[in-house]
C-alpha positions in Angstrom: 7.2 6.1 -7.2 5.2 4.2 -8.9 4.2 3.3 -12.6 0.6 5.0 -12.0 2.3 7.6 -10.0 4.7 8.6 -12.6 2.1 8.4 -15.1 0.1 10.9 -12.9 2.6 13.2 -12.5 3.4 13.2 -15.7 -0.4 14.6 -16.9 -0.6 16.7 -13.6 2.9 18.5 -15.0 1.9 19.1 -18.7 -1.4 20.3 -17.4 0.3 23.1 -14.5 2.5 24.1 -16.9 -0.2 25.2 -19.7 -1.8 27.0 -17.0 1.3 28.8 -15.9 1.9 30.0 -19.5 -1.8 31.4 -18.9 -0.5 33.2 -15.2 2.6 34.0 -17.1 1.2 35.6 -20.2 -0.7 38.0 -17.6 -4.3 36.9 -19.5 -7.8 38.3 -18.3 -11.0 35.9 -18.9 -11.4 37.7 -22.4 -8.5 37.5 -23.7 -8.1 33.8 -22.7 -11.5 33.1 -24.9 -9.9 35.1 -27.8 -8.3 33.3 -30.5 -9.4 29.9 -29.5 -7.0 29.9 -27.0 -9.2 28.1 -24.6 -10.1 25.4 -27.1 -6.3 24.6 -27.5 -5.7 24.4 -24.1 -8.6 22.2 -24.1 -7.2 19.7 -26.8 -3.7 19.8 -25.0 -5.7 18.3 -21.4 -7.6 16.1 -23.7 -4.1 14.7 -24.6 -2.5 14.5 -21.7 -5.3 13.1 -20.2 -5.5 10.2 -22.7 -2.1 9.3 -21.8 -2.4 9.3 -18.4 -6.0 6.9 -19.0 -4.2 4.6 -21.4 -0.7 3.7 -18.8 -3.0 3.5 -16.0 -5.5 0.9 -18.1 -2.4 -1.1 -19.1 -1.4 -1.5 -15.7 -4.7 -2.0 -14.2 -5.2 -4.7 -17.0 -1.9 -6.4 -16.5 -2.8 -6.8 -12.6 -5.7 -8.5 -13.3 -4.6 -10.7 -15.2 -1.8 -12.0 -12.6 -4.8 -12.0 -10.3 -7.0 -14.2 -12.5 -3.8 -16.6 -13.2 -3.3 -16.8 -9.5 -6.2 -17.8 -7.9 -6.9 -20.3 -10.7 -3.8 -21.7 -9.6 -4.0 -21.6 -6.2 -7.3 -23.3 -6.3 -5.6 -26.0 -8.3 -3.6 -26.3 -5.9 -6.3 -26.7 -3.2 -7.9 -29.4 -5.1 -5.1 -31.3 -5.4 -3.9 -31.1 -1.7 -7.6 -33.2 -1.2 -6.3 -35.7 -4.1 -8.6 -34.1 -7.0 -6.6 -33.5 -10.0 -8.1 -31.5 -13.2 -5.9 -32.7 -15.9 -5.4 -30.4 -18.4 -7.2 -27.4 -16.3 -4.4 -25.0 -16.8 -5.0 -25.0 -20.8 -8.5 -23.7 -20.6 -7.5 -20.9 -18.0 -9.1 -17.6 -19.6 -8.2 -14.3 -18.3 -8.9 -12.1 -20.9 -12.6 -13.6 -20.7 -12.7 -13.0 -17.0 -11.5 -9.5 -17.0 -13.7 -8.1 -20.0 -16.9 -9.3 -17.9 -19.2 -6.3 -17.8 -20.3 -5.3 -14.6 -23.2 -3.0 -13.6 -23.5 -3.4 -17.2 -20.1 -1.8 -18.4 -16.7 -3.2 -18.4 -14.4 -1.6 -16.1 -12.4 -0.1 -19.0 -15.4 1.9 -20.1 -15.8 3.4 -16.5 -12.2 4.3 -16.3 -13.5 6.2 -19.9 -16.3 7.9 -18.1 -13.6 8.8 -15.2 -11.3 10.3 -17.9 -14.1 12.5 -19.3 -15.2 13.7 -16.1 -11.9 14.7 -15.2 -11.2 16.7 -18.2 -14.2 18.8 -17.8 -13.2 19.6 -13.8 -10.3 20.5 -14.8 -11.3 22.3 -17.6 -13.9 24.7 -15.0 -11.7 25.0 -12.4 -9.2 26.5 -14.8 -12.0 29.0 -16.4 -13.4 29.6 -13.4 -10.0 30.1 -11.7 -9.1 32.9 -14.3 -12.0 34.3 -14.4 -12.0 35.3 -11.2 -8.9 36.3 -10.4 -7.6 33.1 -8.7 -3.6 33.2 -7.6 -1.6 30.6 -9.8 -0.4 28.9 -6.2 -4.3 28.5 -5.2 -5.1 27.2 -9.1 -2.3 24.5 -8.9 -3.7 23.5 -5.0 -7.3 22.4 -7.0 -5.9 21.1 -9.8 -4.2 18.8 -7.3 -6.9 17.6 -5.3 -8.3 16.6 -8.8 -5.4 14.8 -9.7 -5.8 13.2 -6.3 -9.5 12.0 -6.3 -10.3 8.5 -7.5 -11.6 9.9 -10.3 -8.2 9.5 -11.4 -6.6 7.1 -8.8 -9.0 4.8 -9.9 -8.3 3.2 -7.0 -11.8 2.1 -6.3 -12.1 0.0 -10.0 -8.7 -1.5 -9.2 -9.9 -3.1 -6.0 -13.3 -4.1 -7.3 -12.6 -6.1 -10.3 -9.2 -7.6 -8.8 -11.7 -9.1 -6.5 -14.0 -10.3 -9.1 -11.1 -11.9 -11.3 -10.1 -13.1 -8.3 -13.6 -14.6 -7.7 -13.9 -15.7 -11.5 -10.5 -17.4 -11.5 -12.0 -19.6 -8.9 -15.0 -20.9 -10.3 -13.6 -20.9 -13.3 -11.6 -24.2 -11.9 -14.7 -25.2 -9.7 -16.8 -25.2 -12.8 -14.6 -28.3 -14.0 -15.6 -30.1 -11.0 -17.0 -34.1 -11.1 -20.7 -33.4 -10.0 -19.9 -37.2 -8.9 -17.4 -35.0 -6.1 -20.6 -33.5 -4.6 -19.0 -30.3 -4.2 -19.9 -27.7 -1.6 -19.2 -24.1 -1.4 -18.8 -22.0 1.6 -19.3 -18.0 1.8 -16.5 -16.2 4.2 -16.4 -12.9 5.5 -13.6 -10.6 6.4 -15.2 -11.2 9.9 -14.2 -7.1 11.0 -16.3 -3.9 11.8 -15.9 -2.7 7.9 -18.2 -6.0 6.6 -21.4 -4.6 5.8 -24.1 -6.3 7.7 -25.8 -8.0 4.8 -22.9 -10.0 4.6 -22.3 -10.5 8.3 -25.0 -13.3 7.9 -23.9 -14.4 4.9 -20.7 -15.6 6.6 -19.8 -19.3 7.2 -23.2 -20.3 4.7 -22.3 -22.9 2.9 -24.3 -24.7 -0.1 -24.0 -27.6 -3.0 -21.7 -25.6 -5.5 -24.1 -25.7 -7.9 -26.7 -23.6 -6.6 -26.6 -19.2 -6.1 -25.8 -17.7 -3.1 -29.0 -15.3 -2.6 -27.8 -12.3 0.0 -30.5 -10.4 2.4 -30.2 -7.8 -0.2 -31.8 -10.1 -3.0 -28.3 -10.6 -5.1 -28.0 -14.1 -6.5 -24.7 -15.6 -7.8 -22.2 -18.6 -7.5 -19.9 -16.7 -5.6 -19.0 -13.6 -3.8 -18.3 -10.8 -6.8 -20.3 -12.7 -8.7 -23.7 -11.0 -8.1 -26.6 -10.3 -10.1 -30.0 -8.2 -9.2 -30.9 -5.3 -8.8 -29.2 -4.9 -5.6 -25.7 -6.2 -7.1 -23.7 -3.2 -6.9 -24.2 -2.4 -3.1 -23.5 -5.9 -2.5 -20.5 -5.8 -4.3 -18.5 -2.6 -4.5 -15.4 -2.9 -1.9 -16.4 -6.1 -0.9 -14.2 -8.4 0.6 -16.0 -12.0 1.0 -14.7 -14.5 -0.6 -15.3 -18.2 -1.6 -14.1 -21.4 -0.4 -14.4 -25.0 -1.9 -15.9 -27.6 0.6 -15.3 -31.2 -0.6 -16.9 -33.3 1.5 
């Protein structure tokens, strides 16, 4: 199992085991809104909840950061297998920079926020709802799981996404120190399979003096793939799996 996993489980287990005091206890609707008993139950999720959010940010955040660190890296490396060496590249290496770049206009932290809050309140209808009309314990815990198992809370979807931008970012962030005297070129790959979206089909194999944007059918313009701006930047983006290659020529 996993640190996320564990983490998971650990929220999903405080939170069934509130709710089975509720079962246990033998409690109708009413007598669940007496006393402020709801609103307890409530601020124990909230809790829980937070704790989950908080291991699975950590871990999230310490990923991208190895990501960021390794592709700089490896493009480093690249360089130098064509005899250019960046002395003294490593030191300005930023991954904190990289990682706190908003995108969509919010940083990915502030999403998995939004994620948490959304979460809270599902779980706290299904549980109202559940007791209010008359749902078995054993169905209750079978929703409550398939909240715990959206991506909501997986957060799955953020993960992939901004590994692949600091990915991206740890990149550039090398190319950017580039001679212009080098003449540098960049070139736009696809995964090349049945899952690319089309509007990146064509954008495969284009390749164009590093510093200029790549402009997709969509209208996005940016230096590299993840690295999209426009109106259209999301779509172009999310689950996107392009990346970019340096072209010295």
């Amino acid at each position: 199992m996993t640190d996320k996993q564990k983490a998971i489980k650990k929220a999903y287990d405080e939170i069934t085991a509130q709710a089975a005091k509720i079962y246990g206890n033998d409690w109708t609707y009413s007598d669940l809104m007496k006393f402020s008993r709801f609103t307890k139950l409530e601020k124990s999720m909230q809790k829980s909840i937070g704790k989950m959010y908080k291991e699975i940010r950590g871990l999230i955040d310490s990923d991208l950061n190895i990501a960021y660190l390794e592709s700089a890296t490896k493009e480093v490396d690249t360089l130098s297998e064509y005899g250019l060496r960046l002395v003294g590249i490593k030191k300005v290496f930023d991954a904190k920079a990289a990682i706190e770049v908003p995108f969509g206009g919010v940083v990915w932290y502030e999403r998995l926020g939004q994620n948490a809050d959304e979460v809270l309140v599902d779980l706290s209808n299904t549980i109202r709802s559940g007791i209010y009309n008359g749902v078995s314990y054993s169905n209750m815990t079978k929703e409550l799981q398939g909240i715990f198992g959206s991506d909501k809370v997986l957060n799955d979807t953020i993960a992939r996404t901004e590994t692949r931008r600091v990915i991206s970012v740890g990149q550039t962030d090398v190319l950017d120190k580039v001679p212009e005297s080098v003449g540098l070129l960049k070139k736009w790959v696809s995964v090349k399979d049945e899952r690319v979206r089309s509007s990146h089909q064509s954008m495969n194999g284009k390749t164009i003096p590093y510093d200029e944007d790549f402009v997709t059918p969509l209208g996005s313009k940016g230096k590299a793939p993840m690295q999209l701006k426009g109106a259209n930047a999301k779509a172009d983006s999310i689950n996107c799996r392009c990346v970019l290659r340096s072209v010295i020529p």
